[in-house]
N, C-alpha and C positions, 0 to 999 in steps of 0.2 A: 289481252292487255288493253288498258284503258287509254286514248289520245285525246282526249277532249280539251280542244282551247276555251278556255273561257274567261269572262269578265269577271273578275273579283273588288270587292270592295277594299279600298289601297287603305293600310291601316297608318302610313306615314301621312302627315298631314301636307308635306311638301311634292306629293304627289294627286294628280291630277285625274288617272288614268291605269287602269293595274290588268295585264292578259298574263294568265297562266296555263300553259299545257298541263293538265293533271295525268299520269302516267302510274303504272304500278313498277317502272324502275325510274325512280328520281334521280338515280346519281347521274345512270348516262343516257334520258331521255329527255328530263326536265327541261321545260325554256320557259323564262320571262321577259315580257316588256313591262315597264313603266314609263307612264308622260308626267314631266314634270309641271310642275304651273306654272313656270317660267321661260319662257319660246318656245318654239318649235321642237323640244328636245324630248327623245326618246333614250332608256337607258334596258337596253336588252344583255338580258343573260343566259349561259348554256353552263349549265350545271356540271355538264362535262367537263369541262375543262378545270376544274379543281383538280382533275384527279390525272387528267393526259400531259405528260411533264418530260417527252422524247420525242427527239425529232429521229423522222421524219411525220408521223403522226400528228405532232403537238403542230409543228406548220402547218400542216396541209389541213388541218381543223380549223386555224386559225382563217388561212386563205378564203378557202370556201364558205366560211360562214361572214366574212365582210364583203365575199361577194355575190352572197345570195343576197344580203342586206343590201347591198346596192340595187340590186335588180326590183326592188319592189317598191310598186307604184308610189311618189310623191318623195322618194328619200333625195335628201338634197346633198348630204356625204354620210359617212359611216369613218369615225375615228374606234379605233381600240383603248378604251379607259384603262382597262384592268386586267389581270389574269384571265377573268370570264364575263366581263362586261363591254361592250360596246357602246359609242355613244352614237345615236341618230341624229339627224336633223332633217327638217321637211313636217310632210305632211301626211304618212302612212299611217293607215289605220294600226295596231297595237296586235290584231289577229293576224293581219298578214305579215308584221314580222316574225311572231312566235311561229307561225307554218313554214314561213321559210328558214328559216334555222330551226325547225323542228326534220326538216326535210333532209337536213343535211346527217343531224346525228343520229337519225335512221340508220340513212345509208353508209355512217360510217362505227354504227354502233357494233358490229361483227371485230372489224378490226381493233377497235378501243377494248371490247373485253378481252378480246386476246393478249393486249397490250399490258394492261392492265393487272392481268389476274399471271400474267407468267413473266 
């Protein structure tokens, strides 16, 4: 399986900044950041969570993935946008958020397809 973060070219013109983990399972391994041009603002996403919709799973995805986002260097908060988006603020680089939230749906990618597929 393929993990590689990498810089991609943002095809939205209101972005600034574009990291994507490339993976050969997208649904539940995928993460992106995007910086906006506008602050300090970072908009990360885990592709998982389109699909994890029971708690206690859908929580504890949610928990740990705002506070791995907290944990890394330069984040000044971490609010929940979206179903699977986060909004940053600060001064993280784009890779270290997508590793640390790639970190997490690793480790909880065992239980999500269980979840998921039964």
């Amino acid at each position: 399986m393929s993990d590689d973060v990498q810089q991609i070219q943002p095809l939205d013109s209101g972005i600034a900044e574009e990291w994507i983990r490339k993976t050969d399972e997208p649904d539940l391994r995928a993460v992106s950041a995007s910086m906006l041009r506008v602050g300090p603002l970072w908009h990360v996403s885990a592709w998982v969570m389109e699909f994890v919709r029971t708690d206690p799973l859908e929580s504890e995805l949610r928990r740990r993935i705002a506070d791995a986002l907290s944990t890394v260097d330069g984040v000044s908060s971490v609010e929940e946008e979206d179903r699977e988006v986060w909004t940053v603020t600060g001064t993280p680089t784009g890779k270290a958020l997508v590793e640390a939230v790639a970190r997490v749906v690793d480790d909880m990618a065992e239980a999500v397809t269980v979840a998921v597929s039964g």
